[in-house]
N, C-alpha and C positions, 0 to 999 in steps of 0.2 A: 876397482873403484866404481862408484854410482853414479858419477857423471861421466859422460864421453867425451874424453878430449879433445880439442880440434889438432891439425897438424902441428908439430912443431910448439907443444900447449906442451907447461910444466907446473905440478903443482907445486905452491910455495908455503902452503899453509894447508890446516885440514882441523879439522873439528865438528864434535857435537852440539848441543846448545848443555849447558851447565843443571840449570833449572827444566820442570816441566811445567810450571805454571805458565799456564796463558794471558796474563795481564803483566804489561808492565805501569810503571807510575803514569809515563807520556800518555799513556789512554786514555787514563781519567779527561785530557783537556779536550781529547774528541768525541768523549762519550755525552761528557758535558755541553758541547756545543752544538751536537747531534741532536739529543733530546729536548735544549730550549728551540733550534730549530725546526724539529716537529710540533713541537708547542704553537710557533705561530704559525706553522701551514696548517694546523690544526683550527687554530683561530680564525684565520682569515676565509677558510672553508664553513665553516658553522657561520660566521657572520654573512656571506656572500649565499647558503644558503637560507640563511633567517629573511637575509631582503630583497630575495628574487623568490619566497613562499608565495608571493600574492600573482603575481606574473606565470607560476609554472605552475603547471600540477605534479611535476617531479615530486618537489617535498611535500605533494600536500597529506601526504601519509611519511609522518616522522619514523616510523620504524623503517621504513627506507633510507630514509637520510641514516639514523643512526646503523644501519648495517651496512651502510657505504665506508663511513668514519670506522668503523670496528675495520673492516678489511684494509682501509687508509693504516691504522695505527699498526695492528698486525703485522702489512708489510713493513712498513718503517722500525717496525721493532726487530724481525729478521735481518734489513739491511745494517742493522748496529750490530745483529748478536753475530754477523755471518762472517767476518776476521775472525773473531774468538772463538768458534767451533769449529774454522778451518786449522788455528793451532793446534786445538786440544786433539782435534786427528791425527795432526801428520807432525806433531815436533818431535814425539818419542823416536820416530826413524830418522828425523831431519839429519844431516850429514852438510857442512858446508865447507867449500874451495875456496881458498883464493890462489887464481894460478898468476902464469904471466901476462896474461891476457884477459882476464874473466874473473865475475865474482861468481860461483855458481850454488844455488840452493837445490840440494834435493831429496825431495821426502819421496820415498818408497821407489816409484819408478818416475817419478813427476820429476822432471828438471827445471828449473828456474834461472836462468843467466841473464847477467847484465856486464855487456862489454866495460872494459876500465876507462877507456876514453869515453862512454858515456858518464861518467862519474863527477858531476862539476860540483857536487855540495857533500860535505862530510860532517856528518855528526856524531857525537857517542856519549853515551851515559855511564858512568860507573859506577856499580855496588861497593859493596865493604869488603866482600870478598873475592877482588877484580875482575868479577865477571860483569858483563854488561849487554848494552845495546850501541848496535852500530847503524847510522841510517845514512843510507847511499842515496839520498833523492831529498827533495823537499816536500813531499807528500806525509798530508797530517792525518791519513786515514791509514790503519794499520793494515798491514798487509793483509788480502784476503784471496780466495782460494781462484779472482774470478781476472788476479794478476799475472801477466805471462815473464814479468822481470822481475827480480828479485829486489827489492828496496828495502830488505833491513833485515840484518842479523841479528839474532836476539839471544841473550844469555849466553854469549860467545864466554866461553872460559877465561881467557889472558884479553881483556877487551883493548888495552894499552899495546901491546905487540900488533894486534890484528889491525888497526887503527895506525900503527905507525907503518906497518907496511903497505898497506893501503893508499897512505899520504905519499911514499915514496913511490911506487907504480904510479898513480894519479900524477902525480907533480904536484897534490898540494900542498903550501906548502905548512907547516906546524901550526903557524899565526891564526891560518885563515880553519882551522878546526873549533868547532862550536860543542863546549864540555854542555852538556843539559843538566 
């Protein structure tokens, strides 16, 4: 097995992810918010340096400013793209647990766990052909490579089984599960 189990640890379940595609639908609502959000830190930098030009001599050479704003956008465009090239790496190996104890993700030699009693929100998405997504946390940024706990299974095969046992380890209970 690729993850190491702790003492007295059984595993109750076991799977690959179904799909290798790196986007699911939920992304879209962070990708979206991500980039009107660099929109106005964008904005509010270009305006802050248009009205402190006369004050500094920072901008008084604009290829400055603009090669400040190029390295601004660049990196804000890495910390979006940097989830989605962390899947497209490691899902083809990805292998996921759920024991008695633990949810455990692990791509190659990289392990990923999150105790079940930390587990106070449960959510899941289902496709047409019952595969899905499961998200252990309340966290709307997709999981990226820079995570040391696992917050969301993705393209889980039987997403309804993985999610009902889940609920039952957790104790929560059926009600309190949020379908997306």
């Amino acid at each position: 097995m690729g993850a190491d189990l702790l003492p007295d640890e059984h595993v109750l379940w076991q799977g690959k992810p179904a799909h290798h595609s790196v986007f699911l639908r939920l992304d879209l609502k962070w990708i979206r918010f991500t980039l009107e959000f660099d929109a106005v830190k964008i904005a509010l930098l270009a305006g802050v340096a248009f009205l402190t030009r006369e004050w500094t001599d920072l901008v008084g050479n604009w290829s400055t400013a603009l090669l400040a704003f190029g390295a601004f956008v660049m990196l804000d465009l890495l910390y979006l793209a940097e989830p989605f090239l962390w899947r497209y790496r490691t899902l083809r190996r990805t292998t996921y647990y759920v024991t008695d104890q633990r949810v455990v993700a692990v791509a190659g030699k990289r392990s990923r766990p999150v105790k079940l009693a930390d587990i106070d929100n449960l959510s899941f998405a289902e496709g047409p052909d019952g595969s899905g997504h499961v998200r252990l946390d309340q966290r709307v940024m997709p999981d990226g490579y820079g995570t040391r706990t696992v917050a969301e299974l993705i393209h889980v095969p039987d997403v309804r089984q993985v999610v009902a046992l889940l609920s039952t380890l957790t104790g929560l209970s059926e009600s309190t599960l949020i379908q997306r």
